[in-house]
C-alpha positions as CSV (number, residue, x, y, z in Angstrom):
1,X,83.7,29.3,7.2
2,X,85.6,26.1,8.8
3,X,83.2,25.8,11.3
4,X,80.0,26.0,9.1
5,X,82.2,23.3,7.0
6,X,82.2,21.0,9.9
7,X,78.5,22.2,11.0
8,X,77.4,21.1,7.6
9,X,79.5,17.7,7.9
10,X,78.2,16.8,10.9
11,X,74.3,17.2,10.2
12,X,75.2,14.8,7.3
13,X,76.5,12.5,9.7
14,X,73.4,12.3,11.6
15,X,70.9,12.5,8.5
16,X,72.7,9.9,6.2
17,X,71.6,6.8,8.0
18,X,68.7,8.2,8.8
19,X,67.6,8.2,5.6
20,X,69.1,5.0,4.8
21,X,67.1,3.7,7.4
22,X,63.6,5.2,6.1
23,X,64.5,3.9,2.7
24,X,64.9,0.3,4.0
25,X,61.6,0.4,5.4
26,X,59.8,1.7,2.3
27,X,61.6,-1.0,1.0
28,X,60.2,-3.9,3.3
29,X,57.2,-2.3,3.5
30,X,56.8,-2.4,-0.1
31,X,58.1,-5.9,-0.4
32,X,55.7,-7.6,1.8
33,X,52.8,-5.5,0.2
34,X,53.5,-6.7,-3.2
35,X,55.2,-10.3,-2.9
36,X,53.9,-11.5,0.5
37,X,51.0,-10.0,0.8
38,X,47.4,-12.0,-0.6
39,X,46.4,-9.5,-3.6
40,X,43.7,-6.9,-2.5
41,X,40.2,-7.5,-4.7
42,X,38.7,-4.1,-5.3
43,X,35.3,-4.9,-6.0
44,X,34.4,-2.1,-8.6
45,X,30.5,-3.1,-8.6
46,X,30.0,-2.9,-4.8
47,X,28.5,0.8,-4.8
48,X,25.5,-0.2,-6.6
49,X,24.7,-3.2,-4.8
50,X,22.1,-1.6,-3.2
51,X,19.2,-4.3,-2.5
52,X,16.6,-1.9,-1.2
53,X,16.9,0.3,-4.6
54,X,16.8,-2.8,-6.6
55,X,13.6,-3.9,-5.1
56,X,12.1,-0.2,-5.5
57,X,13.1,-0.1,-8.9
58,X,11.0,-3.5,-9.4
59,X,8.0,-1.4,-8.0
60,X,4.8,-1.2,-10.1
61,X,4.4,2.4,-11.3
62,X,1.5,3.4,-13.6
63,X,2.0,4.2,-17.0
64,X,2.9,8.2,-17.8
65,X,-0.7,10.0,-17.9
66,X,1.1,11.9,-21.2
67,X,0.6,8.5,-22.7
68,X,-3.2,8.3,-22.7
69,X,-4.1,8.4,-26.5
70,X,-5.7,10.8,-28.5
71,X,-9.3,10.5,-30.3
72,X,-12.4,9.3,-28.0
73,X,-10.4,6.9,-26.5
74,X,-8.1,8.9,-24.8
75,X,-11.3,11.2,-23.8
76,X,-12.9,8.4,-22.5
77,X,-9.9,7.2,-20.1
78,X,-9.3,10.7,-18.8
79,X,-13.6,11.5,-18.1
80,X,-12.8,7.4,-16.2
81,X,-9.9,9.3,-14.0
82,X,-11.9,12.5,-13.4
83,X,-14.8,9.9,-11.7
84,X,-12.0,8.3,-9.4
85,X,-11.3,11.5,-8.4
86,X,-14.5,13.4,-7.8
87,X,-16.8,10.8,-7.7
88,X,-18.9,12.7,-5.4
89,X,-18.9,15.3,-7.7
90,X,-20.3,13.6,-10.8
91,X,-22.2,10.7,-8.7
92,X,-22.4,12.1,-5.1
93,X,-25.6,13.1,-3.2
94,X,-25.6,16.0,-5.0
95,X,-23.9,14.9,-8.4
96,X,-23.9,16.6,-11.4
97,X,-24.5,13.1,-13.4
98,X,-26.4,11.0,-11.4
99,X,-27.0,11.0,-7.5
100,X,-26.0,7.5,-6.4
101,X,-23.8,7.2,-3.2
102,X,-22.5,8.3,0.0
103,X,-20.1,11.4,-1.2
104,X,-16.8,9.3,-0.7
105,X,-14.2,9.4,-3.8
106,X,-13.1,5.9,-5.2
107,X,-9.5,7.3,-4.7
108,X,-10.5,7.3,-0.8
109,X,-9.4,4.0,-1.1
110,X,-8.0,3.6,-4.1
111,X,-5.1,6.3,-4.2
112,X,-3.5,8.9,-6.5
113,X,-6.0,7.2,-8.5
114,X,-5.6,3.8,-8.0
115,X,-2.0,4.0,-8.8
116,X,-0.1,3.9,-5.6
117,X,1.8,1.3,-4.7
118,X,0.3,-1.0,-1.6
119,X,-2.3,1.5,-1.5
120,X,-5.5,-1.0,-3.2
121,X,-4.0,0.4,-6.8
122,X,-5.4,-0.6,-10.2
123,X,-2.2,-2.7,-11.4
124,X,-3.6,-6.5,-11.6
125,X,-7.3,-5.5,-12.9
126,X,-6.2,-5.4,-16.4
127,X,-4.1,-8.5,-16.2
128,X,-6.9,-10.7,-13.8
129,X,-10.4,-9.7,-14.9
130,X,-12.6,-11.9,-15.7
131,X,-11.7,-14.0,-13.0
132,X,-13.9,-16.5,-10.1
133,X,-14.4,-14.2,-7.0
134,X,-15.3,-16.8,-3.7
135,X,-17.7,-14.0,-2.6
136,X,-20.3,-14.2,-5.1
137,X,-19.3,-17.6,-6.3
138,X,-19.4,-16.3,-10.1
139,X,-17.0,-15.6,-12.5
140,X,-16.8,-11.5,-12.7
141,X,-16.2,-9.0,-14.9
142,X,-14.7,-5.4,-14.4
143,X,-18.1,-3.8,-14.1
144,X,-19.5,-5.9,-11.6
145,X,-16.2,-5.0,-9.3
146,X,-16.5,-1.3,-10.1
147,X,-20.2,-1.9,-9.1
148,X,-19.4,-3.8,-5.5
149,X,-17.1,-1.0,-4.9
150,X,-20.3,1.7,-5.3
151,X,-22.3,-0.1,-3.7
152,X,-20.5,-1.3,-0.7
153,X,-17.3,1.0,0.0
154,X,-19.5,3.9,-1.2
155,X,-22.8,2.5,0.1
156,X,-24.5,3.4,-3.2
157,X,-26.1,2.1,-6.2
158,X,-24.9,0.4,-9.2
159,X,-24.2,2.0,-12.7
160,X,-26.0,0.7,-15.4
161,X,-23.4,-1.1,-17.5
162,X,-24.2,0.5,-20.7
163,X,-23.3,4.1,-19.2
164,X,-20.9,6.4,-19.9
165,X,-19.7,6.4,-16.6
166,X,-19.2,2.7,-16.6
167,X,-17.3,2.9,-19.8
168,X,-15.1,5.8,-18.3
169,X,-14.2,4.3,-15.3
170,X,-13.6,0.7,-16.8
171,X,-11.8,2.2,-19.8
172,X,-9.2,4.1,-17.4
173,X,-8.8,1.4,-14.7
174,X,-8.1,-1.0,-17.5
175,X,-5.4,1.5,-19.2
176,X,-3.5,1.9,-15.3
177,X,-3.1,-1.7,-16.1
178,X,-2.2,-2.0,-19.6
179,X,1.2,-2.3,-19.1
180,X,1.5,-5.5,-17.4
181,X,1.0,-8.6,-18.7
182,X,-1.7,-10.8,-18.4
183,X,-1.4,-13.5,-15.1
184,X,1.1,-11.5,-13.4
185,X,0.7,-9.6,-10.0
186,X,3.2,-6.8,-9.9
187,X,5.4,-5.3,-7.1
188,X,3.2,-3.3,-5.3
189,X,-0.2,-4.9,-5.9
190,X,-3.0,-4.8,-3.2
191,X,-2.2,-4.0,0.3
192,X,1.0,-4.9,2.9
193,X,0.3,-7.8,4.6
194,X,1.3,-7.2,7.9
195,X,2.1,-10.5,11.0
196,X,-1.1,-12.3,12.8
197,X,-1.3,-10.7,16.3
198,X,-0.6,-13.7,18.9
199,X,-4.0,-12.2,21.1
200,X,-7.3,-10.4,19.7
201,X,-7.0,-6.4,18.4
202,X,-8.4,-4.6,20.9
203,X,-10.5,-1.3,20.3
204,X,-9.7,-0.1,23.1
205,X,-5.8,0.5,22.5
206,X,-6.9,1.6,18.6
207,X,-8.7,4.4,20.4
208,X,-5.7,5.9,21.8
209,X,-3.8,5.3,18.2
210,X,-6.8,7.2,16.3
211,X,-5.5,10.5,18.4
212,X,-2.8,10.4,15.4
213,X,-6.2,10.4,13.4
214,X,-8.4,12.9,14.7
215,X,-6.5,16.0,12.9
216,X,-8.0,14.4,9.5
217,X,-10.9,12.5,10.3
218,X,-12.5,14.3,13.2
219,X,-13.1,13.0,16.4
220,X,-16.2,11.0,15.8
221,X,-14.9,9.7,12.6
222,X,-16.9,12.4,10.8
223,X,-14.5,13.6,8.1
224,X,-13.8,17.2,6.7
225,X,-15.4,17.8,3.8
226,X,-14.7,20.1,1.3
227,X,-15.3,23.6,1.5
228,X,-17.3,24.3,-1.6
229,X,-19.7,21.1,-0.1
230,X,-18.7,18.4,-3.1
231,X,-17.3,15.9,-1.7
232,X,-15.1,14.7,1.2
233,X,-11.2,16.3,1.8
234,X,-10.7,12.9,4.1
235,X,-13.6,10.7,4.1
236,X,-15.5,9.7,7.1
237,X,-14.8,6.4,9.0
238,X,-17.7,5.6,10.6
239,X,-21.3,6.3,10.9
240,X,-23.8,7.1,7.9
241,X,-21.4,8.9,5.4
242,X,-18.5,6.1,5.1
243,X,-18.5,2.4,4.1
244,X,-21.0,0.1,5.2
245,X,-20.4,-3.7,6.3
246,X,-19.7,-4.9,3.1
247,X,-16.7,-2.9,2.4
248,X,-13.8,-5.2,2.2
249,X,-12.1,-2.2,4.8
250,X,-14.1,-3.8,7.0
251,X,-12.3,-6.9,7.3
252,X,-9.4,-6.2,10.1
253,X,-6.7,-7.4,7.8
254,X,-7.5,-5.3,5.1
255,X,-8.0,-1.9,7.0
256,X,-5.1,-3.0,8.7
257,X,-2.9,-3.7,6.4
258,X,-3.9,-0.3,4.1
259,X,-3.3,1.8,7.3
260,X,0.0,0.0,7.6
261,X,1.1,1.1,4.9
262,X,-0.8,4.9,4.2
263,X,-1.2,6.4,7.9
264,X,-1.4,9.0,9.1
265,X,-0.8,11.3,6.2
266,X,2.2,10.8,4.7
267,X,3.3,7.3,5.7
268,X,4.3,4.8,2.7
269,X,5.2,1.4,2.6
270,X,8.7,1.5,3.4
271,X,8.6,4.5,5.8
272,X,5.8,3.4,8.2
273,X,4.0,5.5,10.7
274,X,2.5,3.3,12.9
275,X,3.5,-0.2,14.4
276,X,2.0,-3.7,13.3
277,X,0.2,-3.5,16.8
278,X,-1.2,-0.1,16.2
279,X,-2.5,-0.6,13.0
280,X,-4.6,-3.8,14.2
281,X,-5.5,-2.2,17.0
282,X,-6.6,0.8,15.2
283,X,-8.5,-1.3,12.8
284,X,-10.7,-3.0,15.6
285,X,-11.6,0.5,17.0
286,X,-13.1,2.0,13.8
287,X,-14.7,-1.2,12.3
288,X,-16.3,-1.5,16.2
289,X,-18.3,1.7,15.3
290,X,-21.6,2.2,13.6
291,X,-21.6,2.3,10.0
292,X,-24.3,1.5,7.6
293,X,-25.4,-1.7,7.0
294,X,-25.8,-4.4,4.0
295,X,-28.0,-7.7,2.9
296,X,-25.0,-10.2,3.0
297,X,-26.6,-13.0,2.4
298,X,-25.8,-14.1,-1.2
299,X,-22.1,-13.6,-0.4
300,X,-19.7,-17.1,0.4
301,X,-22.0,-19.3,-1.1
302,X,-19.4,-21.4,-0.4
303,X,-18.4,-20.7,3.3
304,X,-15.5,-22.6,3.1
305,X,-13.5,-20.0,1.3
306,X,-14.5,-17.1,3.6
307,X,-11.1,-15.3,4.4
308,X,-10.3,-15.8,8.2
309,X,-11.4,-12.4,9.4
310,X,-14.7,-12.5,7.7
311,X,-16.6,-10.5,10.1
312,X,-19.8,-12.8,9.6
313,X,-20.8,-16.5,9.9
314,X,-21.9,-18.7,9.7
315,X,-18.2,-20.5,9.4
316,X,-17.0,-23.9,8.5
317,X,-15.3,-24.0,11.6
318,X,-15.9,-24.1,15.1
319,X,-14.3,-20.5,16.1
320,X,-17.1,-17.7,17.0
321,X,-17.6,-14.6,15.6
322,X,-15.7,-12.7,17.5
323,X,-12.2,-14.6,16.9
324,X,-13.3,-14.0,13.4
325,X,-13.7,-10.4,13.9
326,X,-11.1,-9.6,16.4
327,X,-8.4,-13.1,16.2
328,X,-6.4,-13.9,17.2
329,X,-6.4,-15.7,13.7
330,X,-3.5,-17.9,14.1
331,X,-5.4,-20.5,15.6
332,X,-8.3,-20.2,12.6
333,X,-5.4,-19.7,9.9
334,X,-3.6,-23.3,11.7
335,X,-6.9,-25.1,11.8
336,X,-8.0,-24.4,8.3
337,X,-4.3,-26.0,6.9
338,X,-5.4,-29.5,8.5
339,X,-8.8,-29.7,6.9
């Protein structure tokens, strides 16, 4: 018993200051922590400072298709979707309505629809039509750009502007729009705009980038159609069943930039597939190959506003046809500020 006595006495010995010491620090430590110390700022808000999600959240999205009205109205709008969507099947070579152009679906270019964002979508019709277009010189009205787009994109005829059809299509493109008001140009309107290239796009590289391609559109830029024969499951990019000349895909910028921003399958704005390099140079291959062609000559009655890459003189400049084609366009773009 004595010696566990003096066993016990001389741990406490050893653990007494010990502990005196660890209590000292604590001490300090706390001291300098809460006296010396600047105060710590915990900035509660931080977490949802997310900048990328803010600026997706201020993306254009279409109204909710459960909020097309009821009554002939509402019928109207949805028969207007229906021809985005199968246009080939209502107005195609072998239509069930009328038999007026090339097979491609308005939502070809225009897609989900005409509702997705930086993807040639429907937003700013509603909110900019009427409207002065340079191209025809003439202030336009909705039916006159649904009619350029059937007879240039899909290399067709025009729709007589007292149609059903007409009404349809403008009745649905105008309700995608509805919701945003008139003179503004939402988030997500048109296509990307993607850097001038400091030297020409060359075909030649785009061929090797339209290998990414093939698995859709073929290997001659044929398309896959569908199997019941209606219409196109990815639309031709060249020769007699795609756009002709006076699509505005075949300005570079434009094919670029919707590429950009769309291909291959499954690429988006934000999550790109292909470099800004790729998707000029893939934009010079297909617009180098046959297509169908197009009287042009009531367009730019003013040449003056012809966009840089306007694929056809004559110009108000000096650059040939081929910088205006191919670029580089930093030298146009340059010379056109000083005039």
């Amino acid at each position: 018993m004595e010696n566990k006595s003096n066993h016990n006495k001389s741990i406490n010995r050893i653990v007494h200051p010990v502990l005196s010491v660890v209590v000292a620090i604590l001490g300090v430590s706390l001291l300098v922590f809460f006296f010396i110390l600047p105060p710590v700022k915990f900035d509660r808000k931080k977490p949802e400072q997310k900048v990328f999600a803010t600026f997706e959240t201020d993306l254009w999205k279409a109204p909710d298709f459960s909020k097309i009205p009821n009554g002939e109205t509402g019928v109207l709008i949805k028969y207007g979707r229906d021809l985005i969507v199968q246009t080939s099947t209502y107005l195609g070579p072998n239509g069930s309505v009328l038999q007026i152009s090339n097979g491609m679906n308005c939502q070809n270019c225009h897609l989900d629809a005409g509702t997705k964002p930086f993807s040639n979508n429907y937003s700013a019709v509603a909110t900019s039509y009427p409207k002065l277009r340079a191209r025809s010189g003439s202030i336009e009205n909705i039916e006159k750009r649904i009619n350029d787009c059937l007879e240039r994109s899909l290399n067709g005829k025009a729709l007589l502007l007292d149609s059903r059809e007409m009404k349809a299509m403008s009745a649905y493109i105008m309700w995608v729009g509805s919701e945003v008001p008139k003179g503004e140009f939402p988030k997500g309107v048109g296509l990307v705009n993607i850097a001038f290239l400091d030297r020409p796009a060359r075909a030649e590289n785009g061929k090797i980038v339209y290998e990414k391609c093939i698995v859709c559109h073929g290997k001659n830029g044929e398309g896959i159609m569908l199997a019941n024969g209606s219409g196109w499951q990815y639309p031709p990019l060249w020769g007699e069943g795609s756009y002709n000349i006076g699509a505005g895909l075949y300005r570079l910028s434009r094919f670029a930039g919707y590429v950009k921003a769309n291909m291959p399958f499954g690429a988006t704005w934000d999550a790109p597939q292909l470099t800004d390099e790729e998707a000029w140079d893939v934009a010079a291959y297909v617009n180098s190959m046959p297509r169908p062609t197009k009287d042009l000559s009531k367009d730019w009655p003013d040449i003056s506003k012809k966009p840089i890459d306007h694929p056809f003189g004559p110009y108000a400049d000096d650059f040939d046809v081929a910088q205006h084609k191919f670029g580089p366009f930093k030298p146009i773009q340059e010379k056109s500020k000083t005039k």
